[in-house]
N, C-alpha and C positions, 0 to 999 in steps of 0.2 A: 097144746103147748102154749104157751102164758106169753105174748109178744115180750120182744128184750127191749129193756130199758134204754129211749133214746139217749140219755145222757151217758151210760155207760156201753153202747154200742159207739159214739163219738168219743171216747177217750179210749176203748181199745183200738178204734182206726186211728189217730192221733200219735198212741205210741208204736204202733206197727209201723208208720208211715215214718215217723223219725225213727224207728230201729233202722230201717232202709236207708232213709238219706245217709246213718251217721254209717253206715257198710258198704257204701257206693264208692267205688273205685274210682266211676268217671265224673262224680261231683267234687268230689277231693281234686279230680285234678281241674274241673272248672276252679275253685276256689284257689288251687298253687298260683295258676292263671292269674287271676284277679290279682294277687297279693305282690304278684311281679311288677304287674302292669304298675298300680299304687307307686311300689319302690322307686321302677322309672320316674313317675310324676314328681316325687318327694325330693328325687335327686337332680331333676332339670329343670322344673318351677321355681324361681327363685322364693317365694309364697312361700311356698312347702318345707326350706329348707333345713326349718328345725328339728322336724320329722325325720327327715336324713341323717342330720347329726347326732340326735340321741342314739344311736345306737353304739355312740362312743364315750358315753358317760360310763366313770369308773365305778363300779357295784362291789360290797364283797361285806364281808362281816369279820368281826375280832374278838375270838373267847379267849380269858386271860392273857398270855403270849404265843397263841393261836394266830396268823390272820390267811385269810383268803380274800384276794381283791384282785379283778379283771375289766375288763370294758364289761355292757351287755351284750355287745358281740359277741365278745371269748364265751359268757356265759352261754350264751344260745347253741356257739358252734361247739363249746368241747366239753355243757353238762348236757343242755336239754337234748342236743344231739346224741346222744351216750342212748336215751331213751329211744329216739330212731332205731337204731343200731342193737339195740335191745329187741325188740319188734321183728325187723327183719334177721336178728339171728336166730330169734323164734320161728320164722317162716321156714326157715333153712333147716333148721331141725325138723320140725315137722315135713319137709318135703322130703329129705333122704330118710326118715322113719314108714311114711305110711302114702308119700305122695308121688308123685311123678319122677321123683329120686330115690325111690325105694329098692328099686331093680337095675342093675348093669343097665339091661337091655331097653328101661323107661330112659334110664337117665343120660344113655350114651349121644343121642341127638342134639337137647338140649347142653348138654355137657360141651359137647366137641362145637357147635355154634357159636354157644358163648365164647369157649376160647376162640376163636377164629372172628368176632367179633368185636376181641380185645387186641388180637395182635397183629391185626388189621389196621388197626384207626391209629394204633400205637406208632406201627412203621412209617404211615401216611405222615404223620406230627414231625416225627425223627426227622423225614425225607426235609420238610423244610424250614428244621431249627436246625439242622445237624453243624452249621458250624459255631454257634453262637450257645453254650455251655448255662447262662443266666437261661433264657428261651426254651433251648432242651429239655430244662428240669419241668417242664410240665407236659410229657410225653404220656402221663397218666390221664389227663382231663377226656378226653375222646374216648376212653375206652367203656364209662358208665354208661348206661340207661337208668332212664327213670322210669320205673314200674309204674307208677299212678298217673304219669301222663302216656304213656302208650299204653298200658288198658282202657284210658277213658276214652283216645281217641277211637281203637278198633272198637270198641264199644258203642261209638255211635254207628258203627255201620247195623248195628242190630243182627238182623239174623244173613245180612249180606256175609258176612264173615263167617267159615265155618268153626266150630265145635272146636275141633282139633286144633286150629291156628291157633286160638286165644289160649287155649290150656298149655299151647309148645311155647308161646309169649311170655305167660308167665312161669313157665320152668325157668325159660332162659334168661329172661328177666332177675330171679331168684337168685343163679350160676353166675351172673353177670355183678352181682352184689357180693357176691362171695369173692370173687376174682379182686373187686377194687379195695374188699377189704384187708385181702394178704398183701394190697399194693399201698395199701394206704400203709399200713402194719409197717411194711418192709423197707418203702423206699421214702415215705413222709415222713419220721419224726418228728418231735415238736421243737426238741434240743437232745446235747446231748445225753445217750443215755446212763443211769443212776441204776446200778446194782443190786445196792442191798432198797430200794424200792420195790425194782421185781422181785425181789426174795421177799417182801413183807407182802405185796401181790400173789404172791403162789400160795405162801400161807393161808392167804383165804383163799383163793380157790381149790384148797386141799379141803378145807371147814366145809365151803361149800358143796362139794364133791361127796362128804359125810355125810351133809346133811341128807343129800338126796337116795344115796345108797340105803340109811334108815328110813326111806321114804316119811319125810316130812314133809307137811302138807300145808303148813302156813307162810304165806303170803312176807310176811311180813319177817321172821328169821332167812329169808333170801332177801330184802330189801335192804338192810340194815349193812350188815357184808358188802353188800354191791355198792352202796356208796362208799364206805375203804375201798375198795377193789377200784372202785374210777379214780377216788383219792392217789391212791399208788400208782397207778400207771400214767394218773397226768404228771405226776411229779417223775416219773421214771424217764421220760422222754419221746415214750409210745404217745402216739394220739391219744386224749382220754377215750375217745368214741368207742376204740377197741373195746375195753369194758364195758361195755353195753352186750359185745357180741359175747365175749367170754362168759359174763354171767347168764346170759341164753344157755346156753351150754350146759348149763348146774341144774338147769332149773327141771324139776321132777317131769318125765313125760309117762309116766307109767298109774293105772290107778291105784289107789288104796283098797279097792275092792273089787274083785274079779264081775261077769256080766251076771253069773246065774245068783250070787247074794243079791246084788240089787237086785233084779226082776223079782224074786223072791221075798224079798223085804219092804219092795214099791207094793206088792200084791196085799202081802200083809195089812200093811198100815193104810194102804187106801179101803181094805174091808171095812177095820176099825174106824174109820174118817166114817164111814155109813152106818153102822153102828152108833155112835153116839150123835150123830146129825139129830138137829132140833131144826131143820127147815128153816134156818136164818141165811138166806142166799146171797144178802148181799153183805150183811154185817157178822162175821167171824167171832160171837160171843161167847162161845163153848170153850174153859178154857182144857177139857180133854183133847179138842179140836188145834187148837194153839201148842199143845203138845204133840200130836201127830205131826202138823205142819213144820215143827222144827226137827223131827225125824228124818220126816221127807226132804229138807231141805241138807241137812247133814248128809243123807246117803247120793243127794244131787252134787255135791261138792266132792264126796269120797269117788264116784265112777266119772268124773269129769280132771283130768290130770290137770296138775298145774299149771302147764305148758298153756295148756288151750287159758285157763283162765283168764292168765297174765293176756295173752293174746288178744284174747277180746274183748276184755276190760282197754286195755291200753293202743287199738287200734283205732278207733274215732280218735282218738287227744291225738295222736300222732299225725292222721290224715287231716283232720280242721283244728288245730292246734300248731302244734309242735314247724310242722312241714308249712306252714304259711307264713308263722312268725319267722322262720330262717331263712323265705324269701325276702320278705320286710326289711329283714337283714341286711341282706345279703346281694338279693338283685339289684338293686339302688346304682347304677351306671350313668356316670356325665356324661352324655354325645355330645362329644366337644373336641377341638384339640385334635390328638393322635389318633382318636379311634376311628376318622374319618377321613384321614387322609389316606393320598397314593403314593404311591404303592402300596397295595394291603400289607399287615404286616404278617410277618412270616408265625407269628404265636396264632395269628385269626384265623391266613388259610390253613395253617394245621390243622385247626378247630375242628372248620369248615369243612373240608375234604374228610379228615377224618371222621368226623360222626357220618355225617352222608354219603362220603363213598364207601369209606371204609369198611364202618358196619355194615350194608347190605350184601355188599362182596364178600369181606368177611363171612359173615354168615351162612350166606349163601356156597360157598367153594366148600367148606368144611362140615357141610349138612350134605352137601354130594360127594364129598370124599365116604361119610362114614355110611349112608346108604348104598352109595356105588361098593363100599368095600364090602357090605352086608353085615357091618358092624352096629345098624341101626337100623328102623326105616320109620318113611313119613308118615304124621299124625294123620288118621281117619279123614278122608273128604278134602285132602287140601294137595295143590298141585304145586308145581315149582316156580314155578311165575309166582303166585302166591307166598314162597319162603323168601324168596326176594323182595318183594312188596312191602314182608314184615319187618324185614331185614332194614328200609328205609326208616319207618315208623320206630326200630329200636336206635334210631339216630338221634331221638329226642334223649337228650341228656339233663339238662337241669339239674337238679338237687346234686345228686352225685359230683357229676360233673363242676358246677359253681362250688364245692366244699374243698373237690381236691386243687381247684384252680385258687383256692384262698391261702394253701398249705404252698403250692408250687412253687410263687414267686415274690421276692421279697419286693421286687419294687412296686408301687401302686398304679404305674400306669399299667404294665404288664399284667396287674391282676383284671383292670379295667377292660382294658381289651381283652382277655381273658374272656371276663363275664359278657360283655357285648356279644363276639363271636357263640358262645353258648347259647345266650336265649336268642339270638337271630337263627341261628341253623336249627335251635329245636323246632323252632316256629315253624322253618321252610320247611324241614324233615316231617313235622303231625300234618300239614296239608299236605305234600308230596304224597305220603307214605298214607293217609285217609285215600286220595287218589288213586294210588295206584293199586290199592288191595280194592278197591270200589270195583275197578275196570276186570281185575286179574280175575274175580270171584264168582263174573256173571250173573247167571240165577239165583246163586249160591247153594245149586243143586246137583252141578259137577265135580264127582269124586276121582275123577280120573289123573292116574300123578303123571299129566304129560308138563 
């Protein structure tokens, strides 16, 4: 066999290597990291502080007596965010279709955690806004996790962490996004809400709900819809983000061609691929060759559902894209002033307590309820000390967390300290919670659920 070409053995390692980086969970959340840290900088170096402020410049466009005009704030948090939201409603679909949410009996662990997760950190908040009504309304902010920064932490434990813990992480992680979306949905709106917008809303997603029943298969007649669809419901009063989840939801998860055409079709036309071969191995000049290739690539697209496409086309933009710039944003907090004075304030220790005691208690009481009641039981190889542990580690809030504290409260100090209390408790929560799943896990060759 003929040694392979060094130059083309260096550009297959090259794109493998950036396929990896752009599908890594726990680089994505190194880079959130980064983009936070910046924000701080940008907002307490006086240097920097122009960096800070563009994100308050007014953006928008005007076709004939058409106009759309927002900050690039609004734009980041209520279009590009739509795209998040788009993402993870695909995740969601996909898990109650074929994944860890596919069965009662998969889903009921991660199910009942989560809630027990949310209504935990929720009551913690309440407990110390409850007389102050402005304060109260951000009883939501504690109840997120951030999926990309608690994967990426458990993730450095490597194989200290068992199997099972991380797959139950991200169910409930998954569950956990679901939840703040019916809360974001229900108790966030933007303004009040406008009628006949959800009526013009529903209409597409009647269209798009056709589209998909006639299994159609292009990209692009579900894109087109989807932006009306965000149109409608930013104007409706709904957060726009919603739409992002809604149209997940339309989007085709079924194939166009069952498993034994393709196998059958791949077999074919890979014959024919050898067949008219003229031994050009590295230049594709046959154009019989060039026609095969676009068979093959057609019947790759036809057994591959829309779902996954969108998914993995649009999951790098969102992890090194999307989710950085909305730190950029977003995390930009002045230590200064109130955020640092005593008495802590009572929005911070909600945070605080909330995310970190909350959720691990949380979690933990309501993964022994539905085990002890045999409603569930625990993931392969992981012990209870261990659900607790994780329980810390889903304390890391950020993204979620900083988007509903932007919606919660009208005054800006309130949001400030909002934000500060967030990435301060995620930070203690990803060490604590690296910590204590370090210590809990041992060998990481004990399966026993004591």
């Amino acid at each position: 066999m003929a040694p392979r070409n060094p130059v083309i053995a260096t550009n297959i390692y090259f794109r493998n290597f950036l396929n990896s980086f752009l599908h890594n969970e726990s680089i994505g959340g190194i880079v959130l990291m980064f983009c936070s840290l910046v924000a701080l900088l940008c907002a307490n170096v006086p240097q920097l502080g122009f960096l800070h402020d563009i994100w308050k410049t007014d953006m928008g466009f005007t076709i004939g007596s058409f106009s759309l005009e927002m900050t690039l704030e609004h734009w980041i948090n209520d279009a590009l965010m739509a795209v998040f939201f788009f993402v993870v409603g695909l995740e969601i679909k996909r898990e109650m279709m074929v994944g860890e949410l596919s069965s009662i009996k998969q889903a009921a662990l991660p199910i009942l955690a989560a809630v027990g997760g949310m209504i935990v950190p929720a009551a913690i908040y309440a407990s110390f806004n409850w007389s102050d009504p402005e304060s109260l309304s951000g009883w939501g902010i504690p109840m997120a996790t951030d999926i990309a920064f608690a994967l990426g932490v458990l993730s450095l434990l490597g194989r200290r962490a068992p199997l099972g813990l991380k797959v139950f992480l991200t169910a409930l992680a998954i569950v956990d996004d679901l939840g703040a979306i019916v809360v974001l949905a229900i108790f966030y709106p933007s303004h009040a809400l406008h009628l006949d917008m959800l009526i013009y809303a529903a209409i597409v997603v009647m269209f798009l709900l056709a589209l998909n029943k006639a299994r159609v298969n292009r990209p692009l007649l579900y894109v087109l819809p989807g932006i009306l669809l965000w149109y409608f419901i930013f104007q409706s009063g709904i957060h726009a983000t919603i739409s992002g989840v809604i149209l997940a939801l339309t989007i085709p998860s079924k194939t166009v061609i069952n498993e034994v055409r393709f196998s059958v079709s791949l077999k074919y036309w890979l014959a024919r691929f050898r067949e008219v071969s003229n031994s050009e191995v590295e230049v594709l000049a046959n154009p019989a060759q060039h026609h095969i290739i676009h068979q093959l690539h057609k019947n790759v697209n036809n057994i591959n559902p829309l779902m996954h496409r969108f998914e993995a086309e649009l999951h790098p933009w969102v992890t090194f894209f999307i989710m950085p710039v909305f730190a950029l944003a977003n995390a930009g907090v002045e230590l200064s002033g109130g955020l640092l004075q005593f008495p802590v304030s009572p929005v911070a220790a909600g945070i605080f307590f909330g995310l970190l005691v909350g959720k691990p208690v949380g979690i933990f009481l309501f993964s022994w309820v539905a085990v002890k009641s045999g409603i569930a039981k625990l993931p392969g190889g992981t012990k209870w000390k261990q659900i607790f542990a994780l329980g810390i580690i889903a304390g890391i809030g950020f993204t979620m967390s900083i988007f509903i504290d932007g919606l919660a409260f009208r005054n800006e100090t309130l949001v400030n300290i909002g934000k500060a209390a967030i990435l301060g408790t995620s930070l203690v929560a990803a060490l604590l919670g690296c910590v204590a799943v370090y210590v809990t896990s041992g060998n990481g060759n004990n399966n026993n659920n004591k």
